[in-house]
C-alpha positions as CSV (number, residue, x, y, z in Angstrom):
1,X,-43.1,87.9,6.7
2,X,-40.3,87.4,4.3
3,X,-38.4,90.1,2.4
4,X,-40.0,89.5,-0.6
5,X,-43.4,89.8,0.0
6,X,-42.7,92.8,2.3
7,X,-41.5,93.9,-1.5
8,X,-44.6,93.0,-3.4
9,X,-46.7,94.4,-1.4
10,X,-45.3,97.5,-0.5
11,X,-44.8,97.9,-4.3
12,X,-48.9,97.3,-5.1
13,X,-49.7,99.6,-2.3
14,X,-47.2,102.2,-3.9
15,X,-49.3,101.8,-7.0
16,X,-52.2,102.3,-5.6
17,X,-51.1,105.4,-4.3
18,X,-49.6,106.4,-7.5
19,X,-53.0,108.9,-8.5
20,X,-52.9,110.9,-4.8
21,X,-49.1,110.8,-4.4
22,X,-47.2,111.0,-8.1
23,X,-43.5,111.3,-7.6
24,X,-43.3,110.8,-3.7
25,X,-44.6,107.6,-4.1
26,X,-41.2,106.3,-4.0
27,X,-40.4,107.6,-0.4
28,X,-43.1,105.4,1.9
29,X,-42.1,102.8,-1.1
30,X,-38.6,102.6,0.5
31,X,-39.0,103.6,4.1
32,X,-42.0,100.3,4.3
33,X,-38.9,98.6,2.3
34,X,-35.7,100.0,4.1
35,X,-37.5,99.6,7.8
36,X,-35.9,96.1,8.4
37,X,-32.2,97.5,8.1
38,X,-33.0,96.9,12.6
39,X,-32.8,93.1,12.0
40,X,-29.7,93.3,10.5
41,X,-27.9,96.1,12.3
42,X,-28.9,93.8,15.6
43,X,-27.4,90.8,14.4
44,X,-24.8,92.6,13.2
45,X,-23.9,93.6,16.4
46,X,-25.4,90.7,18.5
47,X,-23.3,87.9,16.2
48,X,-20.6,90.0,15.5
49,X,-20.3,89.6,11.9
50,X,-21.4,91.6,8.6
51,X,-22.5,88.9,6.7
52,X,-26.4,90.0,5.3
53,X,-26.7,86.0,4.6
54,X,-26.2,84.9,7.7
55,X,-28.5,87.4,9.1
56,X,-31.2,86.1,6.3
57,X,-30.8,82.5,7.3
58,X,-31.5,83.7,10.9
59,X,-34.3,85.6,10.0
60,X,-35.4,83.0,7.4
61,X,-36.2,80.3,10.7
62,X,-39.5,79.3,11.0
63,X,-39.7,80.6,14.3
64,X,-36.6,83.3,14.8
65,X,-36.9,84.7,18.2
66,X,-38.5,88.1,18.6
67,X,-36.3,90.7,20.5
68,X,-37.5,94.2,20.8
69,X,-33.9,95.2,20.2
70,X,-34.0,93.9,16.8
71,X,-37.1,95.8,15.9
72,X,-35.8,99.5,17.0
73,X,-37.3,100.9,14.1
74,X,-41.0,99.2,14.7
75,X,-41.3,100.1,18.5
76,X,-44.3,102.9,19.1
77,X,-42.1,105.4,20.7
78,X,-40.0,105.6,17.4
79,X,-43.4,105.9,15.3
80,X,-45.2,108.5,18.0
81,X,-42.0,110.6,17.9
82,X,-41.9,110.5,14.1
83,X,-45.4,111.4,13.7
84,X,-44.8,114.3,17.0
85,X,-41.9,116.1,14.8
86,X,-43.8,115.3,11.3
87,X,-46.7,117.4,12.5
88,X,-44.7,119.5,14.4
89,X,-42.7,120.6,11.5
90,X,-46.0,120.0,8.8
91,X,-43.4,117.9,6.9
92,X,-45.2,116.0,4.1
93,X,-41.7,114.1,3.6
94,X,-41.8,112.8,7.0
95,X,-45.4,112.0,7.0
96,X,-44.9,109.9,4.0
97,X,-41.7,108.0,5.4
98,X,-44.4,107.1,8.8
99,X,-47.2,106.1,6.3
100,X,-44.2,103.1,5.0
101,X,-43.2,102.3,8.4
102,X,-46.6,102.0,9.2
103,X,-47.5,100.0,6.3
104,X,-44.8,97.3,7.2
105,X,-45.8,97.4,10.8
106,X,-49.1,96.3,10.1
107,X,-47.6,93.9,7.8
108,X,-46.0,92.3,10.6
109,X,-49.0,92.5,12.5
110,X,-50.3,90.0,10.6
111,X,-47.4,87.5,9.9
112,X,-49.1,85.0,12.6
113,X,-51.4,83.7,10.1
114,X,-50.0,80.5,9.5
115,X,-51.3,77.7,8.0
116,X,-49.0,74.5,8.1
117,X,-48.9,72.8,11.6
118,X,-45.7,73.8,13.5
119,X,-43.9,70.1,12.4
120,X,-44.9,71.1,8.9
121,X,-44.3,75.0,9.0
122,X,-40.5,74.0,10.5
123,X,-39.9,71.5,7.6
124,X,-41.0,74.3,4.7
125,X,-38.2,76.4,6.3
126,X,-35.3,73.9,6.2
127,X,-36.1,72.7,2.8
128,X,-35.8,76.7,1.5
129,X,-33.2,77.4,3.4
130,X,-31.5,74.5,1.8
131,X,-32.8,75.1,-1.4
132,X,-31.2,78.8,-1.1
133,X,-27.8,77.5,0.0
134,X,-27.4,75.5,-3.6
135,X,-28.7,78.5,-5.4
136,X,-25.7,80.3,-3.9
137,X,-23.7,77.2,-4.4
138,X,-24.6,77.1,-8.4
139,X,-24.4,80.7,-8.7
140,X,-20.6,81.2,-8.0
C-alpha cells in the first residue's frame, strides 16, 4: 500500500478515535505513519545511499521484493515485546503507539487485493513512476 493512503487512512481512523482518545490521538496517528521508517533504513543500508527517492521508486515497484529485514518494525516478536513491556509497565503511551503499528500492519495485510492483471498492474506502476519523475523535473 502506498504512502499516501497509509496517510489517509490512518488519519480517518484517528478521527474516529478522536471522542475515546482526545489529545493522544496524535500518537498511534504517527506511530501507524512513522512505522515504515524500516523500508528506508534497509535500503539505506542495503543500497548504500540516503536518498528517500530512490528508496520510494524502489518501494513504488509493482512488485518490490519482500525481505523481512526491511520490515523490522512489522515482525510479531517486535509487536509481542511491545505489548509484553506496555502491559508490563500499564503504559497507556505505549499501548497507543502498538494500536498504530497494529493498524498499519493490518493495513499491509490487505495490500494483496489487486485488481489489474499483473501486465496491467506492472504498466500503472511505470507510468506513475514516470509521471513522478517530471513532477520533480518541473518542480526545480
Amino acid at each position: 500500500m502506498r504512502i499516501q493512503e497509509h496517510v489517509k487512512l490512518s488519519t480517518a481512523a484517528a478521527f474516529a478515535a478522536l471522542p475515546w482518545l482526545k489529545k493522544d490521538v496524535w500518537i498511534p496517528l504517527a506511530a501507524s505513519v512513522l512505522i515504515d521508517v524500516d523500508h528506508y533504513l534497509w535500503h539505506a543500508v542495503t543500497h548504500r545511499t540516503l536518498s528517500l527517492r530512490a528508496a520510494i521508486k524502489y518501494f513504488g515497484q509493482a512488485d518490490p521484493p519482500q525481505r523481512q529485514a526491511a520490515r523490522l518494525l512489522h515482525q510479531p516478536i517486535v509487536l509481542g515485546t511491545l505489548l509484553f513491556i506496555a502491559i508490563r509497565t500499564r503504559s497507556r503511551v505505549l499501548l497507543l503507539i502498538l494500536a498504530g503499528l497494529l493498524f498499519h500492519v493490518s493495513l499491509d495485510a490487505q495490500r494483496n487485493f489487486v485488481v489489474l492483471c499483473p501486465t496491467c498492474h506492472e504498466q500503472a506502476h511505470q507510468q506513475r513512476n514516470q509521471n513522478q519523475d517530471k513532477n520533480v523535473v518541473y518542480s526545480r
